[in-house]
C-alpha positions, 0 to 999 in steps of 0.5 A, a space after each residue: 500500500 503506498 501513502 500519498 503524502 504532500 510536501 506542503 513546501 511544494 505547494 505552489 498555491 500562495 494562501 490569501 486571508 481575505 476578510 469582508 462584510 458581505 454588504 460593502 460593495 468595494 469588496 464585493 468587486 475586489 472579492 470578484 476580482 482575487 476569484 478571477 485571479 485564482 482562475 489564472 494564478 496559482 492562489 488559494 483563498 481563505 474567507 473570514 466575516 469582518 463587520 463595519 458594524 463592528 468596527 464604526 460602533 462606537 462612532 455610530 452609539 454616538 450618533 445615535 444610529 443604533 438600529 442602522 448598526 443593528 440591520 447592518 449586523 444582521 447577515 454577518 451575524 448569519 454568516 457566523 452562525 452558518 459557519 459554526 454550525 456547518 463549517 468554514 465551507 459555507 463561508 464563500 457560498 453564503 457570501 457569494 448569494 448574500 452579494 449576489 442579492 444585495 450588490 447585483 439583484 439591489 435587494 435593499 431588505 438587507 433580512 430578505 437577502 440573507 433569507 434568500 442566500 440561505 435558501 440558495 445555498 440550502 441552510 436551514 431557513 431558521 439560521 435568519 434567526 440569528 440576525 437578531 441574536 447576540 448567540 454568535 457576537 463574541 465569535 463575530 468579534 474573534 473574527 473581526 479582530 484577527 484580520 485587524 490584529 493582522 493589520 495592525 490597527 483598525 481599518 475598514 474591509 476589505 483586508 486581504 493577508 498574503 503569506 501572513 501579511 495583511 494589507 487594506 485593499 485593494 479598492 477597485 471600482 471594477 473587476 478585470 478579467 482573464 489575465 488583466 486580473 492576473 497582472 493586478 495580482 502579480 502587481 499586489 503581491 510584489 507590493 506586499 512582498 517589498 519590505 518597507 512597501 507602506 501605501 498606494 492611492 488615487 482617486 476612488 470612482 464615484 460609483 462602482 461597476 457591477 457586470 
């Protein structure tokens, strides 16, 4: 009998942490983009739930915008609960419907949209139920924090780690395709591979490009 063990060191897939809040639209393009990528470089994705909500509370207790924070935590809140319960695989399909309603069907009903991502990707229809639960915050937070701790510091999503090195962005307002894709990546991850190497911006978009 032989035994098919894997040197790891072999392995010419570079692993990409990549955190986001399903209703951010930006990521939604950049989570877009690092797919198409993956189609023509050697890049494995790992997919971790961050919260705005989670990240502007304090700012938006402030003023008073409580209940804007509490619509807002619903799907993430979901996302947490169906991976708990059902393991890190449901991550990317969950958050690939929820996307989908939100950023392209332009469901505004932000419970509607989740209800509808579970369906499609054949969870339990009472996981909604965790929207309006604290069951699963602590777990919420521990996954927050990791990409901002990686980061170093509080920033918006999405935040994406090469090979351990956590970076904000890129914030793109449309999604290359095939090879363009390819060449972005090649350009991020010599960007995040230079020692030193600290910021990069320009003028975002006024609006984004949905396909």
């Amino acid at each position: 009998m032989s035994v098919d063990v894997r040197d790891e060191r072999a392995d010419p897939h570079v692993l990409v942490d990549f955190w986001f809040d399903p209703l951010c639209k930006w990521t939604w393009l950049t989570s877009r983009w690092i797919d198409e990528a993956a189609t023509v470089r050697p890049i494995s994705v790992r997919w971790h739930v961050m919260s705005l909500s989670v990240l502007n509370e304090d700012r938006e207790r402030a003023e008073g915008k409580q209940a804007h924070t509490l619509r807002k935590m619903g799907p993430v809140r979901v996302l947490i609960a169906a991976q708990h319960q059902f393991g890190d695989q449901v991550v990317k399909p969950m958050y690939d419907a929820i996307g989908t309603e939100v950023h392209l069907g332009r469901e505004r009903d932000v419970r509607v949209a989740t209800a509808k991502a579970l369906a499609e990707v054949g969870l339990p229809a009472e996981l909604i139920d965790a929207a309006d639960s604290t069951d699963y915050d602590d777990r919420l937070r521990a996954s927050h924090h990791a990409g901002q701790d990686l980061y170093g510091g509080e920033v918006g999503t999405p935040v994406l780690a090469v090979d351990g090195v956590a970076s904000f962005g890129p914030v793109l307002s449309q999604t290359p395709k095939g090879e363009d894709a390819g060449r972005l990546w090649d350009a991020f991850a010599l960007l995040t591979a230079t020692p030193g190497f600290a910021e990069l911006t320009r003028q975002r978009a006024a609006k984004p490009v949905f396909d």
